[in-house]
N, C-alpha and C positions, 0 to 999 in steps of 0.2 A: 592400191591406187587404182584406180576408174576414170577415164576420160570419159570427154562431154560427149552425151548422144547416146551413151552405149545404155545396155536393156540386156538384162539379166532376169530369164524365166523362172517361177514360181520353184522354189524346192531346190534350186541349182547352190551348192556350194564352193566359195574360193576359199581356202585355206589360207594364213597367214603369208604375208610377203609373195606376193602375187602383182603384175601389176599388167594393167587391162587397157587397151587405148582409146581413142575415141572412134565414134560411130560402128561401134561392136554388139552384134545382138547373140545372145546366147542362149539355146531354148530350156526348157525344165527338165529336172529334176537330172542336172547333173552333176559333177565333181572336178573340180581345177585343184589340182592340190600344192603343195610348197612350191613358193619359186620358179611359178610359170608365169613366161612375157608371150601376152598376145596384144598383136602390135594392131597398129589401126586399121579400119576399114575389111575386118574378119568376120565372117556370122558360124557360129557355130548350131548345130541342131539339138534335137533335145536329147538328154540320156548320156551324153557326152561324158566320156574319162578322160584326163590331160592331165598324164602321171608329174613328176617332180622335175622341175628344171626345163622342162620342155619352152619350145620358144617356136611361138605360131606368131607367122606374120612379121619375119624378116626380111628387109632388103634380099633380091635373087641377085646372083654373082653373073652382074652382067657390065659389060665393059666394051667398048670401041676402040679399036685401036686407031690411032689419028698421025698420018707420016710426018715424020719429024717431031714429032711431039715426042717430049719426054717420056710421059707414061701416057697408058690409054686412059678414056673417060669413062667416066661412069654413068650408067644408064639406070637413071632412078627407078624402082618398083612403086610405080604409082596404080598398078591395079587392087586386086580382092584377092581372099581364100574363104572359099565355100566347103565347111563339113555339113557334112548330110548327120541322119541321126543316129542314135547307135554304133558312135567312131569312138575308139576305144587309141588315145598313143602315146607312146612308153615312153619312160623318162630319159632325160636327156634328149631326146629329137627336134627336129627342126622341120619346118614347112614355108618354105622361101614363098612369099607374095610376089604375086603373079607381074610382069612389066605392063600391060595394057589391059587386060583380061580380068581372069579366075585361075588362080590355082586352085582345085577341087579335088575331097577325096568324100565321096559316094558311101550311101548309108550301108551299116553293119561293116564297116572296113576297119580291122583291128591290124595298130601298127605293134611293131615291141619298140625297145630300147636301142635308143642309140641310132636313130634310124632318120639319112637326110632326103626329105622330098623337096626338089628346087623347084623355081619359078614357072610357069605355066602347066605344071604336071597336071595330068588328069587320069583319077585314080577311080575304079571303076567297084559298083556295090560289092560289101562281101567277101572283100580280097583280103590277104592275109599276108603280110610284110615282117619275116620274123628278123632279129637283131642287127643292126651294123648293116643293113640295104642304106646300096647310094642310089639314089632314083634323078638322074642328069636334069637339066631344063628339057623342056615340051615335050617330055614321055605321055603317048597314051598307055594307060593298063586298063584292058578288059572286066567285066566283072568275075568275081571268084578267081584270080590268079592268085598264084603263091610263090613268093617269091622268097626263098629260103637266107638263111642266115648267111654275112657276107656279100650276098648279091651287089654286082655293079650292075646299072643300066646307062648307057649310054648318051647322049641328046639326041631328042628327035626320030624315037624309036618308037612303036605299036608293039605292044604286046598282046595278042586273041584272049579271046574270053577264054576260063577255065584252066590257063596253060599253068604250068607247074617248072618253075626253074631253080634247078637245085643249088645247094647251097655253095659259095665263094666262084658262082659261073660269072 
């Protein structure tokens, strides 16, 4: 399935039971394979991998607590997610769209499996995100950081360029 507006580059492949939202552009000659949801208002770059089941362009888990109220409210994700080119992310993962913004993850950034990047994150060239990283809302990451398997990152954290943080910190 394809929503209206969206633009799909020269050579780019979506595999069976995929489904694509509106006003999504996707550059060439890349690969969507089984049973990925990329939801509206996403540009993807070219060269792009988006292993099985992944789901770009979710609602971020944002919520208002309001007194007296029953439960808190929910705070639509009405922004974007911006991949750059050469982003490579593994199945199963999630990339929460952004509340006002971009959530963005920067060219050559190769995620694995199983791996949640939430709302306004910003993921810098190069970096390397391996299994089961939780990445909070409005994390900056540096370019070439690596953040090992396990990782939690916190809300509202900076991580430097380069840095190296091992695995279940």
């Amino acid at each position: 399935v394809i929503g209206p507006r969206t633009r799909r580059g020269s050579g780019t492949v979506a595999l069976p039971h995929v489904t694509i939202g509106a006003d999504v552009t996707i550059g060439e000659q890349g690969l969507i394979y089984c049973g990925v949801r990329i939801g509206d208002r996403v540009a993807i770059g070219a060269r792009a991998i988006i292993h099985y089941n992944a789901v770009i362009g979710s609602d971020g888990f944002s919520f208002l607590p309001i007194p007296n109220a029953p439960v808190p409210a929910r705070v639509h994700s009405l922004g974007r997610i911006v991949i750059g080119d050469d982003v490579e992310i593994g199945a199963a993962s999630t990339v929460a769209r952004a509340t006002l913004e971009s959530t963005l993850i920067a060219d050559g950034t190769k995620i694995d499996n199983h791996v949640h990047i939430a709302h306004n994150v910003k993921i810098g060239r190069s970096c390397l995100i391996c299994g089961m990283a939780g990445i909070s809302g409005s994390v900056t990451i540096g370019d070439g950081v690596v953040l090992g398997g396990g990782v939690g990152i916190a809300d509202h954290v900076t991580i430097g360029a380069h840095a190296k943080v091992a695995a279940g910190s």
